[in-house]
C-alpha positions in Angstrom: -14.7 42.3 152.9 -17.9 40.2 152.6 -17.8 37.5 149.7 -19.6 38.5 146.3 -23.3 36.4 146.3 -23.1 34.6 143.3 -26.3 35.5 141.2 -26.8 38.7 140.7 -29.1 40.8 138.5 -28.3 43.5 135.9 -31.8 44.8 134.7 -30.7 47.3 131.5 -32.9 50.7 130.7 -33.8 51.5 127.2 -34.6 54.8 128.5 -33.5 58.0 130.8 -34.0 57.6 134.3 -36.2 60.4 134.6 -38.8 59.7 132.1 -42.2 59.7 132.9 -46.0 58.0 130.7 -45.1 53.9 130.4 -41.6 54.3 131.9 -42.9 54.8 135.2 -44.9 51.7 135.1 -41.7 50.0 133.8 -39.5 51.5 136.3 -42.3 49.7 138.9 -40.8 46.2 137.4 -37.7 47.2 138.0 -37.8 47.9 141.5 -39.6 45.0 141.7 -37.5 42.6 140.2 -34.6 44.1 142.4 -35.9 44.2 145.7 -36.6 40.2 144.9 -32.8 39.4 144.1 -31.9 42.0 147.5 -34.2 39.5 149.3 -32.7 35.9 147.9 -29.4 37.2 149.1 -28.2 38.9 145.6 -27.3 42.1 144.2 -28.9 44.1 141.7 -27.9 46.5 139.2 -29.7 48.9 137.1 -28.4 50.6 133.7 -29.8 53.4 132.1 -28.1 55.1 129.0 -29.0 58.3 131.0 -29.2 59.2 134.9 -29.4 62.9 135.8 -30.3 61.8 139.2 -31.5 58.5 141.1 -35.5 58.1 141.2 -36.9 59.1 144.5 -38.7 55.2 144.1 -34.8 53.3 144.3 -33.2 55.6 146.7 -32.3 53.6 150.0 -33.5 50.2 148.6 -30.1 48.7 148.1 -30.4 48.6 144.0 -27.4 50.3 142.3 -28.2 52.3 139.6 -25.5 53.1 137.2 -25.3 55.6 133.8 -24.1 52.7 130.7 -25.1 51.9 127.4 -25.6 48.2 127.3 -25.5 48.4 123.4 -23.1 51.4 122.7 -20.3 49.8 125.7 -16.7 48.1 124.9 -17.0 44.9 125.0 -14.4 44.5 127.1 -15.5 46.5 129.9 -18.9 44.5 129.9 -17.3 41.2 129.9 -15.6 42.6 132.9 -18.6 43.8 134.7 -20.7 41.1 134.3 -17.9 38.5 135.1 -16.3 40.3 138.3 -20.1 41.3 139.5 -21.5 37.5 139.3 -24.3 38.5 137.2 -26.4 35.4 136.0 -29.6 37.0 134.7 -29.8 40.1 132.6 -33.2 41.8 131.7 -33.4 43.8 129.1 -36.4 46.0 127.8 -37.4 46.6 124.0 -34.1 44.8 122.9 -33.8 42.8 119.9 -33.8 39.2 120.7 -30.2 38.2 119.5 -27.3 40.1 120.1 -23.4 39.4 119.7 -23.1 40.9 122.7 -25.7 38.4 124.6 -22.9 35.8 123.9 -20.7 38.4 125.9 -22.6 38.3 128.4 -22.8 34.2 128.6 -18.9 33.9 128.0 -18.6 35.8 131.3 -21.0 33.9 133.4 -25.1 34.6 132.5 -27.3 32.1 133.1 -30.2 33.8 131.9 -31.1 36.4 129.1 -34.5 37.8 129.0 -36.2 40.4 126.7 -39.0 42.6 127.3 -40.7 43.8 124.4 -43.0 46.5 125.1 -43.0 48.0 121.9 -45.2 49.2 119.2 -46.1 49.2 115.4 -46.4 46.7 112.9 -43.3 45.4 111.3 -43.0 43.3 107.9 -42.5 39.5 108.1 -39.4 38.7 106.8 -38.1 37.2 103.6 -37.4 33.2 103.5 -33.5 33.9 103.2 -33.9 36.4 106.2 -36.7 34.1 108.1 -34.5 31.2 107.8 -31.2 33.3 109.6 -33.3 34.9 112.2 -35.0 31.1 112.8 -31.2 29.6 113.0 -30.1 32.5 115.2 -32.6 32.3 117.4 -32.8 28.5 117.4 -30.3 27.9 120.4 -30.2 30.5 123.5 -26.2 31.4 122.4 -26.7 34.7 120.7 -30.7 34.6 121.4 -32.3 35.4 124.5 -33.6 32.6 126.7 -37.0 34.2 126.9 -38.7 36.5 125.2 -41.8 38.4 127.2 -44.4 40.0 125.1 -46.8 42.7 126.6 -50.1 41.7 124.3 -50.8 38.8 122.0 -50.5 40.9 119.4 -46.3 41.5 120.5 -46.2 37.9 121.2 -47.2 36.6 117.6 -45.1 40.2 116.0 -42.0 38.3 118.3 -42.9 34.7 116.6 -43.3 35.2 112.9 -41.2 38.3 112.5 -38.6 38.4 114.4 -38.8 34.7 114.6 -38.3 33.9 118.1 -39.4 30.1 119.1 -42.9 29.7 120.1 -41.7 27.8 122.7 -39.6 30.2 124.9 -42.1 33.1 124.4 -44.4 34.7 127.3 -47.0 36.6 127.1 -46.9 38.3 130.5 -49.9 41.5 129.8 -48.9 45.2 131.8 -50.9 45.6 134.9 -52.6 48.7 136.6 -52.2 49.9 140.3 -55.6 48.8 141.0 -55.5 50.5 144.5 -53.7 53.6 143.1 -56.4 53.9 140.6 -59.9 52.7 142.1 -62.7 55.0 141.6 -63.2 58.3 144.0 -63.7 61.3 143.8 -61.3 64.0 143.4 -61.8 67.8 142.1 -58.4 68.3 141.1 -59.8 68.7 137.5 -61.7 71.5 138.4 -59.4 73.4 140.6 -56.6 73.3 138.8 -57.9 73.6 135.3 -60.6 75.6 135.7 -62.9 73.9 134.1 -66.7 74.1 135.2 -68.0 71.6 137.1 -71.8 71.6 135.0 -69.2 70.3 132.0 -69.5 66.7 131.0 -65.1 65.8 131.0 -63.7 63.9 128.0 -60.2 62.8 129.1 -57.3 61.9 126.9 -53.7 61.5 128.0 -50.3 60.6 126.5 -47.1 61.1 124.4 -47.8 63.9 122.1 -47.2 62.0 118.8 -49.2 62.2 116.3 -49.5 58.6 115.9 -51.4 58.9 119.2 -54.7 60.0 117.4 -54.6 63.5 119.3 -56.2 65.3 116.0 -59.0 62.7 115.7 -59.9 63.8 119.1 -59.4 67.5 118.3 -61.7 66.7 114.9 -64.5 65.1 116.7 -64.2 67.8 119.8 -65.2 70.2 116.3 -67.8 67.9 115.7 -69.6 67.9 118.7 -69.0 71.5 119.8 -69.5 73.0 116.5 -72.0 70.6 114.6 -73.8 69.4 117.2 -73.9 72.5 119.3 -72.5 70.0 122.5 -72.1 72.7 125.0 -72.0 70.7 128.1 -69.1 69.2 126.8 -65.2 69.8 127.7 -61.9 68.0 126.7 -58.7 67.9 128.4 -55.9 66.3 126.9 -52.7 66.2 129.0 -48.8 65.4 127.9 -45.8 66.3 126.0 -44.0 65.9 123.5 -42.8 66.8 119.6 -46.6 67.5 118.4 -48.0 69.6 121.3 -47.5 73.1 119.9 -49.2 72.0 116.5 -52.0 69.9 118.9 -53.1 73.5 120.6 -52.4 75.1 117.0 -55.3 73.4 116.0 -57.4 73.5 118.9 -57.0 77.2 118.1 -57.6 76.9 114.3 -60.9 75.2 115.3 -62.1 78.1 117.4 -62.2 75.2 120.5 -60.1 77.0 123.3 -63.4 77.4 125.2 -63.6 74.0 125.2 -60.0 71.9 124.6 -57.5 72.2 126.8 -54.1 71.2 126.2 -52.1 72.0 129.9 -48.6 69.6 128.6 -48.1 66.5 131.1 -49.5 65.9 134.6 -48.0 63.2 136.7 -51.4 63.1 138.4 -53.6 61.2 135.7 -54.8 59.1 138.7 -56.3 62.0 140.1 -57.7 63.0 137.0 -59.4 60.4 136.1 -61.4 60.8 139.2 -62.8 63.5 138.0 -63.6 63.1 133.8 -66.7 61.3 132.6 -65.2 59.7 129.7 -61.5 58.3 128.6 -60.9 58.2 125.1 -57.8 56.8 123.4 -57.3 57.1 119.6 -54.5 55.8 118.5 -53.6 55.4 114.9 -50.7 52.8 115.2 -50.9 49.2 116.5 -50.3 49.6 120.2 -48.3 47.2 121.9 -50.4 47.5 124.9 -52.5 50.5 125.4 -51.9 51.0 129.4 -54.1 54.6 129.6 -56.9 52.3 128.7 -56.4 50.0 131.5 -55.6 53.0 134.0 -59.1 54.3 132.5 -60.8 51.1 133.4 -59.7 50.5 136.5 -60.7 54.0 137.8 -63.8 52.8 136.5 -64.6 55.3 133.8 -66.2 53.8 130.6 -63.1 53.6 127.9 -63.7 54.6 124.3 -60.3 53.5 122.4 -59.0 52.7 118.6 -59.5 48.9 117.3 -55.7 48.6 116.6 -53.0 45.9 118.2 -52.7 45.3 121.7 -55.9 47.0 123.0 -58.0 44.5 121.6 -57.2 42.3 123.7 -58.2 44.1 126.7 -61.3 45.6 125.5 -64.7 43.4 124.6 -66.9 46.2 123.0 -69.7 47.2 124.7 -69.4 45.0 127.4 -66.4 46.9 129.3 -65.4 49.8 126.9 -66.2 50.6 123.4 -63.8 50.2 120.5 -64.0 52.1 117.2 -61.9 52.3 113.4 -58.3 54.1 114.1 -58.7 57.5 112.4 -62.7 57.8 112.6 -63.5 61.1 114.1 -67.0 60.5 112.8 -67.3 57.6 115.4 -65.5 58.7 118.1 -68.3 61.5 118.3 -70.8 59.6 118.2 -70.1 57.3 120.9 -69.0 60.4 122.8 -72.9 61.1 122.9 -74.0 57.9 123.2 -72.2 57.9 126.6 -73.1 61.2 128.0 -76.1 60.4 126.7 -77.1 57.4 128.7 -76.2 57.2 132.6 -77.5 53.4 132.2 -74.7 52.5 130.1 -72.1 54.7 131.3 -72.7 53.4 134.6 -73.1 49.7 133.3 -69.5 50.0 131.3 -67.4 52.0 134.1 -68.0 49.0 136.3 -67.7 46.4 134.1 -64.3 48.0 133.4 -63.2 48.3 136.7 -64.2 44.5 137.3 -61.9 43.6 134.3 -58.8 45.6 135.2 -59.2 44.2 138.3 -59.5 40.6 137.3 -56.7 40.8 134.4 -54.6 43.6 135.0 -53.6 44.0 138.7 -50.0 45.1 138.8 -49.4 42.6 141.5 -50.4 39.9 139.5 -47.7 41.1 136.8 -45.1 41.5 138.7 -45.1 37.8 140.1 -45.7 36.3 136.8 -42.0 38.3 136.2 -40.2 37.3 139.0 -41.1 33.9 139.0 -39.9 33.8 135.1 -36.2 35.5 135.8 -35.7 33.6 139.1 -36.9 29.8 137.9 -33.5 27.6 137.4 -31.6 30.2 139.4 -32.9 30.0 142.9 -34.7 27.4 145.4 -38.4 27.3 144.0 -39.6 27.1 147.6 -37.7 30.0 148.4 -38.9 32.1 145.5 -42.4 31.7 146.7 -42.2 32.9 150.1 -39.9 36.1 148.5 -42.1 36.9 146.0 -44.9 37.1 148.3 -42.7 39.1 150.9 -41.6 41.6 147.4 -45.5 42.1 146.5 -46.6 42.7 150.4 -44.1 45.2 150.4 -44.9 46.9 147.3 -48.8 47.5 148.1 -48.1 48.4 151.5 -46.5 51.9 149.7 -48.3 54.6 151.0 -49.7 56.5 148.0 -48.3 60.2 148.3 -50.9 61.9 145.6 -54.1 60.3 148.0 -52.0 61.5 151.2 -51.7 65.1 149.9 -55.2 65.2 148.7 -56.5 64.2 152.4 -54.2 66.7 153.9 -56.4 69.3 151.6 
């Protein structure tokens, strides 16, 4: 039997295997971060609470995926894993940043702890008496995480003075975008398979279906336009899934729209889609973390109207490479609706202003090295992280993309 190699990577889901929206880009990390380790000579592991069966993406690559509950485990039995399977970095994603069981996890052998925080909402600064336990706690990388990664500035500063995590040993690493996955084309999947006409100007939406997600200011100003403003050229298409989709197309109906809403449930083909809508509109009504259907938006080069709120901020500058209005407006979001349909100057102006942007601050690739480099420095040889990194990101572009392969075969 071959010897064990002695750093090995556990990377810990927070989610089912078989999830789709942001897990899919987060499962893209994943199999990132473990074909680098499979390359430096290492093993890696992947738990998810739930696997009903391996993603296609990590079948034959080497990385073990396992069903395990980082959080709900004994404590023995992880000790055991981590010590007899020479793991020294564990990455975990939207886990607090101290645990009792990260000092598990050092007392049998990790080197490195690092969170991922991907997630959104406000939260409420804590108490001195609290702030000063969380600062204490956090203080020395025992119980604490050695790193902590934000998505968005807005994370970052939410991981600083609420949670408390040191300035110092906090990342900012923003998600990225297939940038070749999602250029700008054209593609009539839109009209074939929703039947929609192609004289229709396409207002695209797409995402959990949570209310918190803004879907009913969308539906509101879709009432506005259709039935105020007598917009007949327009159509909007909302696609995904989720606790709120049944009272979504309740009151598409209610609003005598179903002529001109459509509500099909989730498509794992928003690339496609997005080739062929005129405008992407996200409303959220919560602080985003991120906002990663407004990056997918700009980098197909579509002009992205979206909610002033947390993370997307950052990655809009209004009017120069999307538009950003008031969370909850419907008011506004119909207006600028118009505006855009309204003016080919500025829609053209804005769709390739956004695709410069995603392209210049949200390639995946970019991402993904930013990551690796974090969770391999102190473990390996720097020299031989470069040339593996470079080796992990030629690999992963050179993926043939199935959706563009089926759609040539057409």
């Amino acid at each position: 039997m071959l010897p064990l190699p002695e750093n090995n990577l556990l990377i810990v889901g927070h989610f089912s295997a078989g999830v789709g929206y942001a897990w899919n880009t987060i499962s893209e990390y994943f199999l990132a971060l473990g074909k680098m380790f499979l390359k430096l000579g290492s093993r890696a592991y992947i738990w998810y609470p739930r696997v009903e069966q391996i993603p296609e993406k990590f079948q034959g690559t080497g990385i073990e995926i396992m069903q395990y509950d980082f959080f709900d485990s004994n404590l023995f039995d992880l000790y055991h894993f981590i010590k007899t399977n020479a793991i020294k970095v564990v990455y975990l994603t939207d886990r607090p940043v101290f645990s009792f069981r990260y000092l598990i996890c050092r007392l049998a052998g990790v080197k490195k702890m690092v969170v991922h925080d991907r997630t959104s909402g406000d939260r409420d600064i804590p108490g001195l008496l609290k702030k000063w336990i969380k600062k204490v706690i956090n203080h020395y990388p025992v119980l604490s995480a050695d790193v902590a990664i934000a998505i968005s500035e807005f994370v970052r500063n939410r991981l600083i003075h609420v949670n408390c995590f040191p300035e110092q040993r906090t990342v900012r690493i923003w998600n990225g975008v297939d940038i070749e996955k999602f250029k700008p084309g054209f593609d009539d999947l839109v009209s074939r398979e929703f039947n929609i006409p192609r004289s229709k100007r396409i207002v695209f939406s797409y995402s959990r279906a949570n209310r918190y997600k803004g879907i009913e200011i969308l539906i509101d100003a879709a009432r506005i336009l259709i039935h105020e403003k007598k917009r007949n050229d327009l159509f909007f298409l909302y696609c995904g899934d989720g606790p709120d989709l049944e009272h979504f197309r309740s009151l598409v109906s209610e609003n005598k729209l179903t002529d001109y809403f459509l509500c099909p449930g989730y498509s794992e083909a928003a690339d496609r889609i997005l080739k062929g809508v005129d405008v992407v509109v996200v409303p959220s009504l919560w602080q985003e973390g991120f906002g990663l259907s407004v990056i997918e938006g700009m980098a197909s080069g579509k002009p992205v109207i979206a909610s002033r709120v947390g993370g997307i901020m950052e990655i809009i500058t209004d009017y120069k490479d999307g538009f950003l209005i008031p969370p909850g407006d419907s008011e506004s979001l119909s207006a600028k609706i118009s505006e855009i349909v309204d003016d080919g100057e500025l829609e053209k102006r804005i769709g390739s202003a956004s695709r410069r942007t995603a392209e210049k601050s949200f390639n995946i690739e970019d991402k993904k090295r930013e990551l690796l480099h974090l969770l391999t420095d102190s473990i390996f040889d720097p020299a031989l992280i470069d040339s593996r990194v470079s080796q992990v990101c030629r690999s992963n572009q050179q993926q043939p993309d199935e959706h563009m392969e089926k759609h040539s075969s057409e």
